[in-house]
Steps between C-alpha positions, in 0.01 A plus 500: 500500500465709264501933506161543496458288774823660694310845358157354707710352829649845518213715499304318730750474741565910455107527548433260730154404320415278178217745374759812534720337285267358246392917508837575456605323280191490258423124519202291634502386858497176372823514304690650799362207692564261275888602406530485907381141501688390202802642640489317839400184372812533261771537750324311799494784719160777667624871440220607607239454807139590337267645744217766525727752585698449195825320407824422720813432421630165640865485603603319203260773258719749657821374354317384154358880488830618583689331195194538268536913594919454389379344173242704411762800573784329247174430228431931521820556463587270235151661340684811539826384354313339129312838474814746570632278216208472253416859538729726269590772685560841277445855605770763516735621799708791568777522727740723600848436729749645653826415311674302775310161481372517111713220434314310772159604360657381113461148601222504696376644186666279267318202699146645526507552068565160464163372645299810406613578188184701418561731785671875372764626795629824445800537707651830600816629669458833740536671836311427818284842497433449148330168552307579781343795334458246191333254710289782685329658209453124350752519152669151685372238612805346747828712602811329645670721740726542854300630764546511880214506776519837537433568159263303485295682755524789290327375136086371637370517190747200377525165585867324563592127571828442595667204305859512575746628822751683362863602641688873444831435300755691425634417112836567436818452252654187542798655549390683805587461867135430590509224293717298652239525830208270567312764626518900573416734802226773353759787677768314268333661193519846620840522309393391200374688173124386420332439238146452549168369340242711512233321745320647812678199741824543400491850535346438863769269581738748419321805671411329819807216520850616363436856573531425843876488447554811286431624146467245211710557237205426174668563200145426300113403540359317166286264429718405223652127590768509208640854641509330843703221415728671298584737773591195735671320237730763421558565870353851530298392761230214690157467476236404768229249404280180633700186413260395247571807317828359369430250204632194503671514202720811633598310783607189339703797266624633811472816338351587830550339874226513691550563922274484764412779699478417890160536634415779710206694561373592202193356377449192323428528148356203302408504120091510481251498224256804487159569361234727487291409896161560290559377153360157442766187437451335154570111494813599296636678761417236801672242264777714432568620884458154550812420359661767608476337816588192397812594370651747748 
């Protein structure tokens, strides 16, 4: 059996009638007939009853029709797979992150050049508010930011997908007391100087959650990483942050130990892509988000 003839067994089954499916499929009643015949006589067995009415799957047709519609699937998408392939993909993209996870978005990055070489990325580092309002009026394409249901509810005109849970932190000098603890109360923090990245959710967490048990100490807001980690290195302070905000490479340093915060009733946050709600997906960007999601 062939996949025409899997292609023919299929659609008359789906149709229930040998003239649909000659209709549907473009061919001569005769042909659709024929390739019926031809089939049964092949593997000894009636798929279908013929009648007036139109054609009935036998009990044994169902199961043939039922494997022939699991081949015909793996032949599309193996069609799929040699055209994705053959078909150069090139175009331009422009995204925009947060600077927490850019080293996650480096080798997703670093992966998608390599089989679309043709394809220009432009890759930029900023704040949350700046790359909604960059997605908004259409100068990017794809933002990666932290976002929480809540906010969520508040931006219509964009579009997020949420990739990636995250967890609050708390980064600190490996020297500290907190370090030596597997995880921390959010009322624990209360005492300690902050240093803060300047993001909408972390400045929520710290409105709504650790003010609760008094005034936070913030000894800065930035959105400058390097000033950040210095600050915690030398002691000064901690910082507040999702745990994939911390590279990997700082933590293998131990420049900077990274503790959990204890879950309480502050909103989840997760790490989510955004784009314009109205603005029309090129293939680049499918394939790209695509692998996005493959890799987180």
């Amino acid at each position: 059996m062939n996949v025409e003839q899997m292609e023919y067994i299929v659609t008359v089954a789906n149709t229930g009638s040998l003239s649909k499916a000659a209709k549907e499929l473009h061919v001569s009643l005769s042909a659709i007939s024929q390739s019926i015949s031809k089939v049964e006589n092949e593997i000894g067995l009636k798929v279908f009853v013929r009648n007036r009415a139109g054609a009935v799957l036998t009990s044994e047709g169902e199961k043939i029709v039922s494997k022939a519609r699991e081949v015909l699937t793996k032949v599309e998408e193996l069609k799929e797979e040699v055209n994705r392939q053959l078909d150069t993909l090139s175009g331009e993209l422009k995204i925009a992150t947060i600077p927490g996870p850019i080293h996650l978005l480096v080798e997703v990055v670093s992966v998608f050049k390599r089989s679309y070489p043709n394809v220009k990325l432009e890759i930029y580092e900023n704040g949350p508010v700046k790359i909604m309002e960059d997605v908004y009026e259409q100068h990017l394409d794809l933002g990666l930011i932290l976002i929480s249901d809540r906010l969520i509810q508040k931006h219509k005109m964009l579009s997020f997908e949420k990739i990636r849970d995250g967890k609050m932190v708390v980064g600190v000098k490996k020297e500290s007391p907190l370090a030596k603890k597997r995880t921390v109360k959010p009322e624990d923090l209360i005492h300690e100087t902050l240093v803060l990245y300047d993001d909408d959710y972390i400045e929520q967490y710290v409105t709504e959650t650790l003010s609760k048990y008094g005034s936070p100490d913030i000894l800065f807001t930035t959105n400058n990483t390097d000033a950040i980690k210095n600050a915690v290195k030398r002691g000064m302070a901690v910082t507040l942050g999702i745990d994939y905000s911390f590279s990997n490479q700082q933590l293998r340093e131990r420049d900077i130990v990274m503790v959990e915060i204890e879950e309480g009733e502050y909103e989840r946050v997760y790490l989510a892509l955004v784009r314009h709600r109205e603005g029309q997906a090129t293939r680049v960007g499918k394939e790209f988000v695509t692998n996005i999601k493959k890799h987180f």
